[in-house]
C-alpha positions in Angstrom: 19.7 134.3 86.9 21.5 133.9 90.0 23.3 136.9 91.0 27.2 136.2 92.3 26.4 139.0 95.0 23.9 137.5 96.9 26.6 135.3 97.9 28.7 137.7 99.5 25.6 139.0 101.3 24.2 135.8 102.7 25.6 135.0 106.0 26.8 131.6 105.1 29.6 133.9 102.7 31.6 134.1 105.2 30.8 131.1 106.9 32.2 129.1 103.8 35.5 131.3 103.3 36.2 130.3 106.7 36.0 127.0 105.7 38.1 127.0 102.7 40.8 128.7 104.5 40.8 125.7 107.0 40.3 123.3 103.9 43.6 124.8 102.9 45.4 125.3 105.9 44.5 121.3 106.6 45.7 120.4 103.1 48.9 122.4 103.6 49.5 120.4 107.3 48.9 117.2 105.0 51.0 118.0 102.6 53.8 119.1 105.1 53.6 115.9 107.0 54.3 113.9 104.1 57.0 115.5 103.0 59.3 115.4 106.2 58.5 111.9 106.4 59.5 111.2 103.0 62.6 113.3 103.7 63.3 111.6 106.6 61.9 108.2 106.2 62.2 104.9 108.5 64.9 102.3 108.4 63.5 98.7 108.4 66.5 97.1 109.7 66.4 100.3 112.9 62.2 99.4 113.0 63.5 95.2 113.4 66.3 96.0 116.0 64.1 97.9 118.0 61.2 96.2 118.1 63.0 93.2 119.5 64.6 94.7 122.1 60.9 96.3 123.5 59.0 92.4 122.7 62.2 90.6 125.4 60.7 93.3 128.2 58.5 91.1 130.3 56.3 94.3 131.7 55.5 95.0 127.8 54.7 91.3 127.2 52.4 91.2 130.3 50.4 94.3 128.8 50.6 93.4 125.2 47.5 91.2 125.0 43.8 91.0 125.8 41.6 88.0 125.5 37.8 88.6 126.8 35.1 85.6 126.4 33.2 86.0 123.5 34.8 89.4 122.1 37.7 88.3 121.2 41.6 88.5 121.6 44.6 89.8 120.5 47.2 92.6 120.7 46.4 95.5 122.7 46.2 98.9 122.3 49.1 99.6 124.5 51.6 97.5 122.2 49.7 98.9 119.0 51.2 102.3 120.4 54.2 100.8 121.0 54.5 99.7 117.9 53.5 102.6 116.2 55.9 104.8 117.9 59.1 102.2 116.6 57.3 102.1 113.2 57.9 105.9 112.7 56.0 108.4 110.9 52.5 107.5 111.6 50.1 109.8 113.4 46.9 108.3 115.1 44.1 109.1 117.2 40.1 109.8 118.1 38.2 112.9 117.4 34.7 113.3 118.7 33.0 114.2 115.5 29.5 115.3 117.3 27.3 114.8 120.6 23.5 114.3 120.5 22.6 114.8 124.4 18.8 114.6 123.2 19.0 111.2 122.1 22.3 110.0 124.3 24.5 109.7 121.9 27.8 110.5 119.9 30.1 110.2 116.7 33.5 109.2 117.4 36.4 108.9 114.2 39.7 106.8 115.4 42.3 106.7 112.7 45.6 106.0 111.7 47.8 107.8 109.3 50.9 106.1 107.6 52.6 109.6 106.3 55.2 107.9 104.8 53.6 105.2 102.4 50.2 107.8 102.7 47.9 105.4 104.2 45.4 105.8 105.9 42.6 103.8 108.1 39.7 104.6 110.0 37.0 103.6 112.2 33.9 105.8 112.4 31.1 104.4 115.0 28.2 105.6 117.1 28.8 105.6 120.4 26.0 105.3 123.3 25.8 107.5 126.3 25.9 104.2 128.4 27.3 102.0 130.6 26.5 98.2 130.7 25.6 96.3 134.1 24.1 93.4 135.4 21.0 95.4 135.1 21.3 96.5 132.1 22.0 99.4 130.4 22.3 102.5 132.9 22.7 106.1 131.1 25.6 108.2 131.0 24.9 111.9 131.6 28.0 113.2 133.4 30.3 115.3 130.7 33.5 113.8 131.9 32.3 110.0 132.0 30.6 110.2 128.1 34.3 112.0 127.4 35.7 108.7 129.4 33.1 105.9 127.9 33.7 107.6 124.2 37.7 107.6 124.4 37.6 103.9 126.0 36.0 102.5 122.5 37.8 105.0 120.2 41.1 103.2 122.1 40.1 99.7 120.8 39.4 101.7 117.7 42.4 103.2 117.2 44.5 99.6 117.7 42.3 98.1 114.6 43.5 101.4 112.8 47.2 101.2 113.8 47.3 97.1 113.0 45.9 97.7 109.9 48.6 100.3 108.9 51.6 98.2 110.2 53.2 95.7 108.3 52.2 92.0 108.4 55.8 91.2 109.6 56.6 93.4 112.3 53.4 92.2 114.2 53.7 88.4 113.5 57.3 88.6 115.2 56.5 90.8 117.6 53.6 88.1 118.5 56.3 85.2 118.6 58.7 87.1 120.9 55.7 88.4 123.3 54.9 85.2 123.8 58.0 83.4 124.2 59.1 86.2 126.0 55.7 85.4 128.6 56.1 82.0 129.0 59.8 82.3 130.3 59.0 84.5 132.7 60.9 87.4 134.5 63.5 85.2 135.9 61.8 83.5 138.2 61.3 79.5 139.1 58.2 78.2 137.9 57.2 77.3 141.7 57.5 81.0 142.0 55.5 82.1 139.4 53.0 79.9 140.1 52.5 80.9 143.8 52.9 84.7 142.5 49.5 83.5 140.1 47.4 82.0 142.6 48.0 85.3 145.1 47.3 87.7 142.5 43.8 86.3 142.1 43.4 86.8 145.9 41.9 90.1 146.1 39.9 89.0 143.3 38.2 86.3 144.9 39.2 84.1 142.6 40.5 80.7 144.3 43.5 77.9 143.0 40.5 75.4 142.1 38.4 78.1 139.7 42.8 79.2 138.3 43.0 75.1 137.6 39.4 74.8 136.1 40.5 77.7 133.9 43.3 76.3 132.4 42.5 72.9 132.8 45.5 72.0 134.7 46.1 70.8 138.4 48.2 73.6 139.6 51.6 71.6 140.4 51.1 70.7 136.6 50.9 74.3 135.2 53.2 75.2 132.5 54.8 78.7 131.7 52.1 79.2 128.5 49.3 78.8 131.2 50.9 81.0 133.7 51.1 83.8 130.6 47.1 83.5 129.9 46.2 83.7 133.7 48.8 86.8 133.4 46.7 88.2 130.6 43.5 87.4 132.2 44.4 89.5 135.5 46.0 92.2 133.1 41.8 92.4 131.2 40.1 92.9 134.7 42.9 95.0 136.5 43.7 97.0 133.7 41.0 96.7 130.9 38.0 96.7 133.3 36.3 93.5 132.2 34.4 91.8 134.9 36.1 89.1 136.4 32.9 86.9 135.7 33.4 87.0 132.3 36.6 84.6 132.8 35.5 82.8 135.8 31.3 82.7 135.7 29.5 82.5 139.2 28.1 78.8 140.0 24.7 78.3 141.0 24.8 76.9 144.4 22.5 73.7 144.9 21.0 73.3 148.7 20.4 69.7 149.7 16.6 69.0 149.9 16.9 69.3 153.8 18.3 73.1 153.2 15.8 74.0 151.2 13.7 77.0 152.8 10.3 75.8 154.0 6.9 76.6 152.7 
């Protein structure tokens, strides 16, 4: 028979009253949390007001969405926190649940926490320590870039968590007024806005005839709505880091036979 003392001798005694105090402590934080919410809980009609007034702002329009060639599109992370913060009473973030240096790797938990209604989402995923490029994947060993590269993904992690926490109507109108709040612009003439466009894609090396082949429009023929997507597709690469050639793909220049290099 086992005896209850050996227990308290073995080493992992203490080890596991530490945890059960923390256990508790955490449940006690839990409980707590829900309680003040509940106590002091949101007010739709507040949430509604709010949320309006922050979707007419054209800078938060012109960082509310992302839209990347084959990964997808949608609402960013930035207006996920946005909306979050109106929403009241939810607590988010990433943890880095462990690091494996030996085989370049870690385990990163996003989640989000509705303490009012006391739902909860998460996102649990393994994480590389690596960076792609047009060579491929390079390793990450530098402590501060796998910190960098693990919070990067845990931030697109953490907008699926919010979204999936928030109600279906406070993001479908916050989408309508984004968007209608893009296409008319920050005051400006259309003329403007277009000139303002073409310039921005300047220091990109991105010229008016690859902006028109984009969205398939001569430019004195571009429209407020395609404006807004060349304004979310300079927002991905400035902002978001995406390569540029994922919107606008290098061509393949063709020499005439006559330029072709001698054998």
């Amino acid at each position: 028979m086992e005896n209850p003392l050996d227990q308290i001798r073995h080493p992992a005694a203490a080890g596991s009253e530490a945890t059960k105090i923390e256990q508790a402590r955490a449940v006690a934080e839990v409980a707590a949390a829900i309680q003040v919410a509940q106590q002091f809980p949101r007010n739709a009609d507040a949430v509604r007001a709010e949320m309006q007034e922050l979707c007419t702002s054209y800078d938060v329009a012109s960082e509310a969405f992302y839209a990347v060639p084959n990964r997808g599109s949608g609402m960013s992370v930035h207006l996920a926190r946005e909306l979050a913060r109106i929403y009241r009473n939810i607590d988010y973030g990433v943890r880095e649940l462990s690091r494996d240096s030996i085989n370049g790797q870690s385990e990163v938990q996003a989640w989000a926490w509705d303490q009012q209604a006391n739902t909860r989402t998460t996102r649990s995923f393994i994480q590389p320590h690596a960076k792609s490029t047009r060579k491929g994947q390079v390793a990450i060993t530098d402590l501060n870039d796998i910190y960098l590269s693990n919070q990067n993904t845990g931030a697109k992690a953490v907008r699926e968590c919010i979204f999936g926490v928030l109600p279906g109507w406070l993001k479908a109108e916050a989408t309508r007024l984004l968007n209608e709040t893009l296409e008319r612009g920050n005051g400006q003439s259309i003329e403007q806005r277009r000139e303002e466009a073409v310039a921005a894609f300047v220091p990109l090396r991105i010229t008016a005839a690859q902006l028109e082949q984009r969205v398939k429009r001569k430019y004195d023929e571009w429209q407020p709505e395609n404006i807004a997507e060349l304004e979310r597709i300079y927002m991905a690469v400035t902002r978001d880091g995406i390569p540029v050639t994922e919107f606008f793909p290098q061509e393949t220049v063709q020499l005439p036979p006559s330029a072709s290099p001698r054998e």
